[in-house]
N, C-alpha and C positions, 0 to 999 in steps of 0.2 A: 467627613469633616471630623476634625479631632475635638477635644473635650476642649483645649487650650484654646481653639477656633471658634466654639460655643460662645465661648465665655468674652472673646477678645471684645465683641460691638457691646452688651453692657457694660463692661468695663474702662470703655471708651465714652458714652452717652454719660456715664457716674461722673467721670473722670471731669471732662467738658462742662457737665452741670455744676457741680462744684466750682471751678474754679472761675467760669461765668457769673455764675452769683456771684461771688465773692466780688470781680470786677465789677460786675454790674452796682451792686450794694455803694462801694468804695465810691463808683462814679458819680453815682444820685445824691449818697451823702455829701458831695462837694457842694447841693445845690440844697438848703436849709429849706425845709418844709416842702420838699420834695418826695417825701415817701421813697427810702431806700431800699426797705425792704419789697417795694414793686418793683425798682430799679434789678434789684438781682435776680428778683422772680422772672421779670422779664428776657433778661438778658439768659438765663436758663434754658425757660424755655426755648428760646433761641437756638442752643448750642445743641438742646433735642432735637429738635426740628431739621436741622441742618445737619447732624453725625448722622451716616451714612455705610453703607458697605464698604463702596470703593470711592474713591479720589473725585471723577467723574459725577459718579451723583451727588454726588456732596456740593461740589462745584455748581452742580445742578440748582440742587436745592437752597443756595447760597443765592445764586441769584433771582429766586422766587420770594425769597424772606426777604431782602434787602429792596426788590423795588416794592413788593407787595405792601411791608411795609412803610414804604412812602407814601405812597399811596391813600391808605389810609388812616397817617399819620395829618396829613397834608387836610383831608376829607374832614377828622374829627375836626382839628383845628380850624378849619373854619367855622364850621357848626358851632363850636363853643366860642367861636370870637362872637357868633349873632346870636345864640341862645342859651339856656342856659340847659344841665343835662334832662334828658327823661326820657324815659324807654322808648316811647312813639319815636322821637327827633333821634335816638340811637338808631333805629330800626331805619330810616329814612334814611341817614349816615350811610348806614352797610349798604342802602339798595345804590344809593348816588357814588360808592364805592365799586359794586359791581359793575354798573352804566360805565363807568371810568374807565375800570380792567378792559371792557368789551374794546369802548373807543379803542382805547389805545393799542388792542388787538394781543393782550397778554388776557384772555380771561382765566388763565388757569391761577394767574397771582392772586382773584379773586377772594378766594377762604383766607389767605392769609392777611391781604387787606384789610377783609371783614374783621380779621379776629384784634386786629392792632386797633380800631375804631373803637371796639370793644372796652379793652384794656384804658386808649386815653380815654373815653370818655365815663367808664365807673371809675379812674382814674378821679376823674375831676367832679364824679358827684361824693368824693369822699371828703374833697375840699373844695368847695365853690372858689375858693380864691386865689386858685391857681393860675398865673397867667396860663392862657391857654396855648396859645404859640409853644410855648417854654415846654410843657408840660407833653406837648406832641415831640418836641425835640429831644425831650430826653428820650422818651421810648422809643420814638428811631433810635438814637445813639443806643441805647441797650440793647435792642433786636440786632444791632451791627457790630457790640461790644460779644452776644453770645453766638451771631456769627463766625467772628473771625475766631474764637477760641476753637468752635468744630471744626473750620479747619484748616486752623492750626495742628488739632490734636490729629486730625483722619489724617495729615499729609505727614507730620511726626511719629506717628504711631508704626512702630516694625509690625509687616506683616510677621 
């Protein structure tokens, strides 16, 4: 493997993070008391998670983070439509999110699930007045804002 080959997937993962956030941020800020800078953190993340070696896993991994985070996107928000946050009812969240992954026969979307339950819900112990629906919606939208930026970037990118 060459030096230039080394260097091409950080360069790629920098590249994606960056300009994720920066989407992401732009997106959330449309949404006044939404906390933008989690909007871009999120959407970042994303674009990590999802850059990839080749086309294939990336594709892979695209659609791990996009249902996974439904999933427990879907999970928090209800929790926080009946309660309000706290680590016990987070904890219950993730478990009633993995029970879900099983059902539904993707358990491996599970972690990523769990970690989007995560996000809305210290999400929303940052500001109790978030609606919570809303608040589950945008970080879908952002885990699928730093999606499609990886790949975009892994399917644009010259080998």
């Amino acid at each position: 493997m060459t030096r230039a080959e080394h260097l091409r997937i950080p360069a790629q993962i920098a590249v994606a993070a960056l300009v994720a956030y920066l989407l992401g941020f732009w997106f959330t800020s449309l949404f006044p008391g939404y906390l933008p800078k989690i909007g871009g953190l999120w959407s970042a993340i994303s674009a990590i998670v999802v850059t990839q070696v080749s086309r294939q896993e990336a594709r892979s991994s695209a659609s791990l983070r996009v249902l996974g985070s439904a999933i427990g996107a879907v999970t928090s928000a209800v929790y926080l439509s009946l309660l309000p946050f706290h680590p016990l009812g987070m904890a219950l969240a993730i478990f009633a999110t993995g029970v879900i992954c099983t059902a539904l026969n993707v358990p491996s979307h599970g972690r990523l699930a769990a970690i989007t339950v995560i996000v809305v819900m210290v999400t929303a112990s940052l500001d109790p007045a978030l609606n919570p629906l809303l608040n589950a919606l945008l970080r879908f939208v952002e885990s699928c804002i730093g999606t499609a930026v990886a790949l975009f970037g892994v399917v644009l990118w010259r080998r």
